[in-house]
RODO-2510 file (C-alpha; in nm, 4 decimals, decimal comma):
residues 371
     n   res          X          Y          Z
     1     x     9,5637    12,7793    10,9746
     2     x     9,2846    13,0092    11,1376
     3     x     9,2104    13,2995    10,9686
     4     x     9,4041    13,6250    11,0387
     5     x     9,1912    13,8249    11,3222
     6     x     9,1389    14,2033    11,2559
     7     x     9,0606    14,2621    11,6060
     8     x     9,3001    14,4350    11,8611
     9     x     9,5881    14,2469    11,9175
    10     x     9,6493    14,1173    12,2542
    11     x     9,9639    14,0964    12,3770
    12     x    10,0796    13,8062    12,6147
    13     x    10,2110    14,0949    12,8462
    14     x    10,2064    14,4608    12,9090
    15     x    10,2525    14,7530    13,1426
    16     x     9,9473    14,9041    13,3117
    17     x    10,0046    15,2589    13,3593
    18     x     9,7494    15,4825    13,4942
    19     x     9,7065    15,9052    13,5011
    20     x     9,8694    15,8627    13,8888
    21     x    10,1879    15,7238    13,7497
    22     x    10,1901    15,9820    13,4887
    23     x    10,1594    16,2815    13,7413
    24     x    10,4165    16,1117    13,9483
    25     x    10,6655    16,1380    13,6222
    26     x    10,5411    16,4763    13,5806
    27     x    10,6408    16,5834    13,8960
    28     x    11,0099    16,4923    13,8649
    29     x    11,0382    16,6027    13,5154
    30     x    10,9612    16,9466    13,6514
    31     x    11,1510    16,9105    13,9890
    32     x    11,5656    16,9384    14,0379
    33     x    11,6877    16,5947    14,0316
    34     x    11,6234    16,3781    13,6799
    35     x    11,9166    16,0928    13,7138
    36     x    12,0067    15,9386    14,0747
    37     x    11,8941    16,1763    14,3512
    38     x    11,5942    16,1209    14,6416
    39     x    11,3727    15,9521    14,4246
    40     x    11,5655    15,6457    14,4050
    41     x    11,5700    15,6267    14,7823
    42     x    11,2267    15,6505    14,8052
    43     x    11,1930    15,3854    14,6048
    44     x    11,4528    15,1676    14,7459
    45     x    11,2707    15,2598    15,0918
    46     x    10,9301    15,1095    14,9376
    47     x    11,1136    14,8171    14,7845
    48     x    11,1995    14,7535    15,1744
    49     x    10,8885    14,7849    15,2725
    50     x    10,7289    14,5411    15,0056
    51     x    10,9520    14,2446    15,0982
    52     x    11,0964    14,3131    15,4696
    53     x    11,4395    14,3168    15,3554
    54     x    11,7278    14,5421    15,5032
    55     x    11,8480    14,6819    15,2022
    56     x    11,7380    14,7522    14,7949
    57     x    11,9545    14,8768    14,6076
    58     x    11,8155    14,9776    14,2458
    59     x    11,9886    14,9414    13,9134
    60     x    11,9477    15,0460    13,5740
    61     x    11,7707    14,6728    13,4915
    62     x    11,7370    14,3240    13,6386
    63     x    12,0611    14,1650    13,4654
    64     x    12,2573    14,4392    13,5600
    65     x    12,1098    14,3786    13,9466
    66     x    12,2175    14,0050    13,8681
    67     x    12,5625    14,0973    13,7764
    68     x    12,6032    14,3155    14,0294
    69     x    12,5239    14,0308    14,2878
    70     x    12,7704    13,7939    14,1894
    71     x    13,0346    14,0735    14,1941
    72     x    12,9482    14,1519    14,5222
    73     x    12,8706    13,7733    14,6574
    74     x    13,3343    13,7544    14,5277
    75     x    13,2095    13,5166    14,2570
    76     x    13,4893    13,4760    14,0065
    77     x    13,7234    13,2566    13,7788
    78     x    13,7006    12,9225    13,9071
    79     x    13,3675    12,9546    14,0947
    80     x    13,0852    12,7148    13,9446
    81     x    12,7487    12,8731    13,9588
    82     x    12,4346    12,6698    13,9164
    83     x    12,1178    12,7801    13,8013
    84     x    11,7859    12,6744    13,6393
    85     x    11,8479    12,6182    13,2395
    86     x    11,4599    12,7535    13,2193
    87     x    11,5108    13,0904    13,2158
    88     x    11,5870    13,4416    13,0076
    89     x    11,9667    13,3766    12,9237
    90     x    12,0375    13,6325    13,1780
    91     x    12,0306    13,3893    13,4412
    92     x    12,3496    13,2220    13,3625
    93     x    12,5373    13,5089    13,1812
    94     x    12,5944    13,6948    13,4913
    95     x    12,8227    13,4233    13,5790
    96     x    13,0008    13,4516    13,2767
    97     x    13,0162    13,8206    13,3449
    98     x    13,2248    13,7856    13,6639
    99     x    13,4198    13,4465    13,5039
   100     x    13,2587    13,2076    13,6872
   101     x    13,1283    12,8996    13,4876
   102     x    12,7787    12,8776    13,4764
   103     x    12,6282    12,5075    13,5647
   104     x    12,2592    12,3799    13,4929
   105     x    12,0183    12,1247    13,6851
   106     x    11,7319    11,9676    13,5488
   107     x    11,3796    12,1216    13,6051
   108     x    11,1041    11,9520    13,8728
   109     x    10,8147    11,8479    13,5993
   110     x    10,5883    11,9475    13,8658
   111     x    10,6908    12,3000    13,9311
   112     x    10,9129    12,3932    13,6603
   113     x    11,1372    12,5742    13,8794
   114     x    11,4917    12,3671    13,8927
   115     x    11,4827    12,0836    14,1021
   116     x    11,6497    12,1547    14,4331
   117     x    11,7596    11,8428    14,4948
   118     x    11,9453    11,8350    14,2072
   119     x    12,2046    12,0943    14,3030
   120     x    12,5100    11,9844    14,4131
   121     x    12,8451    12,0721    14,4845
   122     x    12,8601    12,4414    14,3490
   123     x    12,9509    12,7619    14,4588
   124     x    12,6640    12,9766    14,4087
   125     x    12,3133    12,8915    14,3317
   126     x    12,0738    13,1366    14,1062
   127     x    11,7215    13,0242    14,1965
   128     x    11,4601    13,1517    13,9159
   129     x    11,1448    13,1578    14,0680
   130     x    10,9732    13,0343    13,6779
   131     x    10,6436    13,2178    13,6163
   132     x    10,6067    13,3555    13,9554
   133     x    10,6354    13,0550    14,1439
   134     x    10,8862    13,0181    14,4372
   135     x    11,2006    12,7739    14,4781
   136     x    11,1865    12,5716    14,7214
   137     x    11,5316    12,6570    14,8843
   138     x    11,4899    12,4826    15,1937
   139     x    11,4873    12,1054    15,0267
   140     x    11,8517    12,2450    14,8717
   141     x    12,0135    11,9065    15,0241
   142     x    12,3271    12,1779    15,1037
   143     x    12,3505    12,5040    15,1199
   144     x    12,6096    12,6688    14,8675
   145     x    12,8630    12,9439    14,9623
   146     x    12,6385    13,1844    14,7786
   147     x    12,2108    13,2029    14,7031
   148     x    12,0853    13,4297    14,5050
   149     x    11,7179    13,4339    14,4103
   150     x    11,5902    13,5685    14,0526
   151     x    11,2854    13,6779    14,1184
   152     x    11,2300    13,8552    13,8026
   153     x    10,9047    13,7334    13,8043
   154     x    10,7942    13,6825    14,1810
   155     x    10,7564    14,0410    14,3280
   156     x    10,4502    13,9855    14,5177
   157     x    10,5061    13,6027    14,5426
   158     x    10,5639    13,4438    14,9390
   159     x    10,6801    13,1526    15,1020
   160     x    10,6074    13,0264    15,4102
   161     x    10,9306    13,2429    15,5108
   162     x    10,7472    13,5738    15,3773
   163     x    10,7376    13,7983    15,0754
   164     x    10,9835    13,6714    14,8543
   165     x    11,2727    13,9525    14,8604
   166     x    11,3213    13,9086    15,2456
   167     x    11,6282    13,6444    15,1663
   168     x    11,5117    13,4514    15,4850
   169     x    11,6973    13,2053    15,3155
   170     x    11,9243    13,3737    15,0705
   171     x    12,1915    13,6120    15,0337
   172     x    12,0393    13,8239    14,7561
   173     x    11,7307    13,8772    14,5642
   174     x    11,7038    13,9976    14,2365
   175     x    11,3932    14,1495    14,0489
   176     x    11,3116    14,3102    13,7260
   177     x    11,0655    14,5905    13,6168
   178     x    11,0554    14,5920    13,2463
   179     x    10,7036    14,6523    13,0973
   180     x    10,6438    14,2726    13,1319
   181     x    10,6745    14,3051    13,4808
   182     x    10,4772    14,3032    13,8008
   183     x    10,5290    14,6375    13,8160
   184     x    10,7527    14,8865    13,5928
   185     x    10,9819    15,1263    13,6142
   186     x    11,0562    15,1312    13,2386
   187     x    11,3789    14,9163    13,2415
   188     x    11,5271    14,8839    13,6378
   189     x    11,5821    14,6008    13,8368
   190     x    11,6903    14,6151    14,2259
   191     x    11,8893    14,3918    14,4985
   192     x    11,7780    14,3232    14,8273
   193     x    11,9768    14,1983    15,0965
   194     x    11,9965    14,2035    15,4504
   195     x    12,3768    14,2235    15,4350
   196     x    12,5415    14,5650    15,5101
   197     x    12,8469    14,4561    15,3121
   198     x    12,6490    14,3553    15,0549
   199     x    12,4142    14,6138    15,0316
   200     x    12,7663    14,8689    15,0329
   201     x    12,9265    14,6487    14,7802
   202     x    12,6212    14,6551    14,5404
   203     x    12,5785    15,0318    14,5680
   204     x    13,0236    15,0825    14,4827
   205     x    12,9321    14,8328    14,1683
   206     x    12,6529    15,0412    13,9830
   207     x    12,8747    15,3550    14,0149
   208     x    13,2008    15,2926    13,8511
   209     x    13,3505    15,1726    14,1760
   210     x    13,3453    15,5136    14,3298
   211     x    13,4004    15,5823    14,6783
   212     x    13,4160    15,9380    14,8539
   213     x    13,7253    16,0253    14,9995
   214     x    13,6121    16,3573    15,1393
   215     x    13,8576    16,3270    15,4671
   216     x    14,1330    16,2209    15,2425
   217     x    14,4853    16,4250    15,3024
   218     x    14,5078    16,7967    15,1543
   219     x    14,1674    16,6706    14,9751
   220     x    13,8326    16,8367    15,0231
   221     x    13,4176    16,7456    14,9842
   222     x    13,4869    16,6904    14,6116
   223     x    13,7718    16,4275    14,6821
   224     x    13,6427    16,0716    14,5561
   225     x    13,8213    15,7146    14,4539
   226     x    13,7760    15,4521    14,2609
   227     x    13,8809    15,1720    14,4253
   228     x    13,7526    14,9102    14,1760
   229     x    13,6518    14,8296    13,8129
   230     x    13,2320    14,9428    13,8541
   231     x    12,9787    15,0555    13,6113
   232     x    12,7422    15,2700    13,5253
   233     x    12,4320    15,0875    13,6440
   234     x    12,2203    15,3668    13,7974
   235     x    11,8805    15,3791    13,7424
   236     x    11,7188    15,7493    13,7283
   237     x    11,5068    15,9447    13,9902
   238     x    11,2059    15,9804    13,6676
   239     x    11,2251    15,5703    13,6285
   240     x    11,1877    15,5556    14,0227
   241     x    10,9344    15,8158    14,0235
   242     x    10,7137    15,5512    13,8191
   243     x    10,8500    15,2454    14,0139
   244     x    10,7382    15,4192    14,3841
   245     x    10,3818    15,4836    14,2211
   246     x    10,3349    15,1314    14,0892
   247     x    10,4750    14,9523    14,3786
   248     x    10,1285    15,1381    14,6102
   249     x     9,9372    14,9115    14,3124
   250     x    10,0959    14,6081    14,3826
   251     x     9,9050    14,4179    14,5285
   252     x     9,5902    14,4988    14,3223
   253     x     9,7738    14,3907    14,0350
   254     x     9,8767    14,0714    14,1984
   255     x     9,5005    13,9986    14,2863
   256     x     9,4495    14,0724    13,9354
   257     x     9,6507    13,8221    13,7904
   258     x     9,5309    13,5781    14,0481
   259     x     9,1870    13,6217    13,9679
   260     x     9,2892    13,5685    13,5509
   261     x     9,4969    13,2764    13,6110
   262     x     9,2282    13,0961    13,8141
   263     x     8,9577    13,2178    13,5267
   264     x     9,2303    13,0278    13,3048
   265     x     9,2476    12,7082    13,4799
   266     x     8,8567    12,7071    13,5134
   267     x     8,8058    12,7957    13,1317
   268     x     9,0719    12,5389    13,0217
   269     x     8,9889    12,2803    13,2221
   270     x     8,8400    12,0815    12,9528
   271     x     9,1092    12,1371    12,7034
   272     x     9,4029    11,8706    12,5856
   273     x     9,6415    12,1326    12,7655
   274     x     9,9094    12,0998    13,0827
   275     x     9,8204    12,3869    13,3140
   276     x    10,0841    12,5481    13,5018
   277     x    10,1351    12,4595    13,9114
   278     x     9,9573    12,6422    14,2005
   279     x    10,1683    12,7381    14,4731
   280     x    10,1689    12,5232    14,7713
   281     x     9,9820    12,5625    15,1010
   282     x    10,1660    12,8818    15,2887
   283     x    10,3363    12,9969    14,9752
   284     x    10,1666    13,2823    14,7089
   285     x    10,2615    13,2704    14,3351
   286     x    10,3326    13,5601    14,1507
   287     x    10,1476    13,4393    13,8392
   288     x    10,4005    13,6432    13,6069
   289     x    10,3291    13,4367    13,3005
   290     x    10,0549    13,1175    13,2454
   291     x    10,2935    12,9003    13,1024
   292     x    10,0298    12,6006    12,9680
   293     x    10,1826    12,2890    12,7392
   294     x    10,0416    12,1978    12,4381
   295     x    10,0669    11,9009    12,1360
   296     x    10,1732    12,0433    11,8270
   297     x    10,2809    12,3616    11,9939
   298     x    10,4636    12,5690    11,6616
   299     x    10,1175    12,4764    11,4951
   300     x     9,9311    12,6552    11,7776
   301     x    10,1412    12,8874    11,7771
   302     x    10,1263    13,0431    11,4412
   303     x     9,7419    12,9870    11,4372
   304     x     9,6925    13,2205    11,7369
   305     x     9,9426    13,4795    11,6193
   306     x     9,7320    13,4804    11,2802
   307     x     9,4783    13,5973    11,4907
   308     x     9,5592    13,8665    11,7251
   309     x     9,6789    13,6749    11,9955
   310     x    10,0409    13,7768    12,1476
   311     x    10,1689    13,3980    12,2597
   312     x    10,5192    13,3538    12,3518
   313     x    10,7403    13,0870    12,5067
   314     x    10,9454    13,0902    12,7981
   315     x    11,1803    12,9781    12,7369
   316     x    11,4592    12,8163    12,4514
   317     x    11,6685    12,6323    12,7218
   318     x    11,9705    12,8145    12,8425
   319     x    12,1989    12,5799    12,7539
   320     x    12,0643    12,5507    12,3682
   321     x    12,2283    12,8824    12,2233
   322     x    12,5557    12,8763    12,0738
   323     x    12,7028    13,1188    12,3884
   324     x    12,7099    12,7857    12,6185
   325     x    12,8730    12,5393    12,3377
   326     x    13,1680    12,5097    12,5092
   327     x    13,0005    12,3598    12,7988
   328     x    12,9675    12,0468    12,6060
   329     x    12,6127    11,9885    12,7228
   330     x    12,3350    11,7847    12,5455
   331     x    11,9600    11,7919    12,5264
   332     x    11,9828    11,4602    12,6690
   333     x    12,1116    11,6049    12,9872
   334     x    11,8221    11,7821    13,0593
   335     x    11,5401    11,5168    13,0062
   336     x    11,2301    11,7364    13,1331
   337     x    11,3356    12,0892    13,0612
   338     x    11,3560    11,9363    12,7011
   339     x    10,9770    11,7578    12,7710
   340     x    10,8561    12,0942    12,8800
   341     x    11,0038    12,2966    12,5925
   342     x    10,8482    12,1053    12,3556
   343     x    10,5052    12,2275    12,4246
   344     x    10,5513    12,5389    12,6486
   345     x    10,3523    12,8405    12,5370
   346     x    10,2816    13,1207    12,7416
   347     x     9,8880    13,2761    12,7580
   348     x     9,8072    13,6549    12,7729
   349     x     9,8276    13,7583    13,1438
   350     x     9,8725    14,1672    13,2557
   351     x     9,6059    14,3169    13,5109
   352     x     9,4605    14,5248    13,2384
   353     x     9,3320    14,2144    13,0511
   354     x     8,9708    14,2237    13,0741
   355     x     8,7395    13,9073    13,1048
   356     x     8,6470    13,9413    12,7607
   357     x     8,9974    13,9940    12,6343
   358     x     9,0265    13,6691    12,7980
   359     x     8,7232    13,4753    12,6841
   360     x     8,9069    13,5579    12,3022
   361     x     9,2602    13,4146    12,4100
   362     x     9,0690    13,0749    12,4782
   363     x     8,8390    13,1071    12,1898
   364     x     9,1096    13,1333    11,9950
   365     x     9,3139    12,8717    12,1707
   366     x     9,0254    12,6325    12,1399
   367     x     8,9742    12,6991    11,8189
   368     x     9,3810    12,6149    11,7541
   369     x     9,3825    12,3005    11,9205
   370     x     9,1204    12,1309    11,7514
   371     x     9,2087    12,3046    11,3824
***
């Protein structure tokens, strides 16, 4: 094992906050509204603005936004909803939430992302876009009742269709801004949609199924309903207040981690390591994480904690943890999410990582692989 590194550590993500987004906090700490008031409309607004959809509607964090779009999509008991077993758990739970069964398809060895020709007969589809990287939806062989993308880690990302978020060919989108995140509101997440129903729907669902009634008879402006079983899923006007002054640094941080991951695949290009996919010509990862595969991965991967460096993996398959037993499913099933897992481990990548930051993590990862 490598000797433990008293340097910094260096995390394999983080949030990049700066004095603006500070101020911007500031300013709502001091003002009237602290919880769900004109803040979150501007940022819904700027969500709109980022990926040319109709609607965003933003909730207290990305698998509460998931949730919230099955519920609204009318997925329920007896609905089968397929989805990519290489993802954050979250992915599939918010199937279970609404008591749908969640289904799995096999991952494209060349993308990571589920293979879209795998997905069959089902009646909703949640396409992750893994690392960043966009789904291709259109070579879905037929289109399910129900799409909705999670694209956790793909704000910023386009298709050939646009900025991923514009549902060109999907009912709902799905993001997340934990720390992690292309950009951060703290914990949040958000929906956008081009449906009004939809977009209504979603907004009922994060408030305890509440609708005014102010017209109501012998009522007055007070006079509200709820109509059906919601929750509290608001997110605040002080997490938006950071979310509308990160999303005017978006894309600098995207260039940022474009600029890193190609540094990776030119400094690693001599190395006994898988590097991750570009996007395909017309299409623009979002370069969330730099997933790379490696022999002997736990052995790597305790050597470069040892010293400082904040590897993770991305993920222990969906369909491995004891929630999804009853689904009966074996390893076997899943022949190259199980080839990937084996030696997926996920690099240091945040636009604050400097070039020398950098320079360590291969070091380091050099170093590991030929311990």
């Amino acid at each position: 094992m490598l000797s433990t590194n008293t340097r910094a550590r260096i995390p394999y993500g983080r949030q990049t906050i700066g004095d603006d987004d500070v101020a911007a906090v500031v300013d709502v700490l001091r003002g009237e509204w602290l919880t769900t008031g004109p803040t979150v409309a501007r940022f819904e607004d700027a969500l709109c603005c980022v990926t040319d959809a109709k609607h965003a509607i933003a909730f207290a964090n990305g698998t509460a936004a998931l949730h919230a779009s099955m519920w609204a999509a009318g997925i329920g008991a007896g609905d089968r909803v397929v989805t990519s077993p290489l993802s954050f758990a979250a992915s599939a739970t918010c199937a279970t939430y609404v008591g749908a069964t969640p289904a799995f398809v096999d991952i494209d060895s060349r993308t990571l992302n589920l293979d879209p020709k795998l997905v069959g007969a089902c009646d909703a589809l949640v396409a992750v876009h893994y690392a960043g990287l966009p789904v291709d939806l259109a070579a879905v062989p037929t289109r399910p009742r129900v799409i909705v993308e999670d694209a956790a880690h793909a704000l910023g990302a386009r298709t050939p269709d646009g900025p991923v978020g514009n549902c060109a060919r999907s009912d709902m989108c799905v993001f997340s801004f934990h720390p992690v995140k292309a950009i951060t509101t703290g914990e949040g997440g958000a929906v956008t949609t081009n449906s009004d129903e939809y977009a209504q729907r979603l907004r009922q669902f994060r408030s305890h199924g509440i609708v005014p009634r102010p017209d109501a008879a012998g009522e007055g402006g007070w006079y509200y309903e709820v109509e059906t079983l919601g929750y509290n899923y608001r997110i605040t006007d002080v997490q938006c207040a950071l979310g509308v002054s990160q999303l005017a640094k978006l894309s600098r941080f995207i260039t940022r981690r474009h600029e890193l991951a190609e540094r990776y695949h030119a400094l690693l290009a001599d190395l006994p390591v898988q590097l991750p996919p570009a996007a395909p010509a017309g299409s623009r990862h979002g370069h969330h994480i730099f997933p790379v595969r490696v022999p002997e991965r736990r052995r790597v991967y305790d050597d470069m904690q040892a010293a400082g460096i904040g590897v993770q993996v991305h993920y222990v398959p969906i369909y491995r943890h004891p929630l999804y037993r009853d689904l009966a499913l074996s390893c076997s099933d899943f022949p190259e999410t199980e080839r990937a897992y084996r030696g997926l481990l996920s690099l240091p990548l945040y636009p604050s990582l400097t070039d020398e930051e950098q320079d360590r993590v291969v070091d380091t990862l050099r170093a590991a692989l030929h311990a």
